[in-house]
N, C-alpha and C positions, 0 to 999 in steps of 0.2 A: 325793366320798368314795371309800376304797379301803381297804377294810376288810384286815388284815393277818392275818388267820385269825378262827377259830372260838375262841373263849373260854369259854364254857360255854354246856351246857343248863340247863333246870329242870324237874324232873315232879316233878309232887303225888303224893304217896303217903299211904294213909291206913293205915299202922306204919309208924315211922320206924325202929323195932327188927327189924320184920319185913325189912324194905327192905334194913335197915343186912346182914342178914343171906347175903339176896342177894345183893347186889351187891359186899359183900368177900369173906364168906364163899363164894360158889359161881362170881361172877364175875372176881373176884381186883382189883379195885376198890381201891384203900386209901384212906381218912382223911385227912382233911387237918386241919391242926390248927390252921388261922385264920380258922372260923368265924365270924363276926362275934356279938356279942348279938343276937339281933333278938329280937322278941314274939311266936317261934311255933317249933314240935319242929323241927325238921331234921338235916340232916348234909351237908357240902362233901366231895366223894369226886375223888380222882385217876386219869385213867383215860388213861394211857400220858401225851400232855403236855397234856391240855382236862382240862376239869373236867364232873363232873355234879352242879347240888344239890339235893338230894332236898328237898323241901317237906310239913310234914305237910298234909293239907286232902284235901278231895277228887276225886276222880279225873272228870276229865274224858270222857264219851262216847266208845269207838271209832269212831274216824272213819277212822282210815288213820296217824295220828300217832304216831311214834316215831322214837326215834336210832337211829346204829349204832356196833356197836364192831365197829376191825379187830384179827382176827386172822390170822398166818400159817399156821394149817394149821385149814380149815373143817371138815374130815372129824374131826380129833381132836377140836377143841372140842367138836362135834355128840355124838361117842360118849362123851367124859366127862361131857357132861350129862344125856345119857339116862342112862347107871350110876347120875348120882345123884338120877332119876328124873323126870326132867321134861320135859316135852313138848316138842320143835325139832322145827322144819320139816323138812324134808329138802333138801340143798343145791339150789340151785337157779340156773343160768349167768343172769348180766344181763350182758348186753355183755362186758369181759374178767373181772370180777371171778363169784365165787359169795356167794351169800347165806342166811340161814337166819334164820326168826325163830322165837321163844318171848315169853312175859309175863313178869314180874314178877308177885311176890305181890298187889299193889294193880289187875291188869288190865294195865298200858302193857305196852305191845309194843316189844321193844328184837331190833334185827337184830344179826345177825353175820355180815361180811363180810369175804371174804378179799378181796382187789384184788388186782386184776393175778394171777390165777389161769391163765387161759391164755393162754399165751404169744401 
């Protein structure tokens, strides 16, 4: 097998309104509009060319578990999100990229990552 990338996440979220909020509203996320039916709250979000879908249900234990979204400029991201009050890490060098993490409203922990940060 040879897998041809990353096609999506899934985390359970327990508001899918609250979630929806974040993650278009503050992390610039958008909607996708081919949900399927299924037999429970969610939402299909687009997040540059992968997908994330929010599940409603319960949040799973911190353990160390979460995605990452990249961005190109770690330091910008970091200070528009503090303005709009919310707690990020402070960047921090792994190998060439920098990284910073925060929660979501439901707990999971979602990193942001710039790549290829120093040259």
């Amino acid at each position: 097998m040879q897998p041809t990338g990353l096609h999506h996440v899934s985390i359970n979220v327990t508001d899918v309104h609250a979630a929806l909020d974040f993650y278009v509203g503050t992390l610039g996320l958008t909607v996708r509009p081919d949900r399927p039916d299924l037999a429970f709250d969610g939402a299909w979000l687009d997040a540059g060319g992968q997908q994330v879908h929010l599940i409603e249900g319960t949040t799973p234990p911190a353990a160390g578990q979460h995605f990452a979204l990249a961005v190109d400029d770690l330091a910008a991201a970091v200070a528009e999100l503090r303005q709009r009050g919310l707690l990020v890490t402070e960047p921090r060098l792994v190998g060439r990229g920098l990284q910073s993490f925060l929660s979501d409203p439901s707990g999971n922990q979602v990193e942001l990552q710039q790549p290829d940060a120093v040259p």
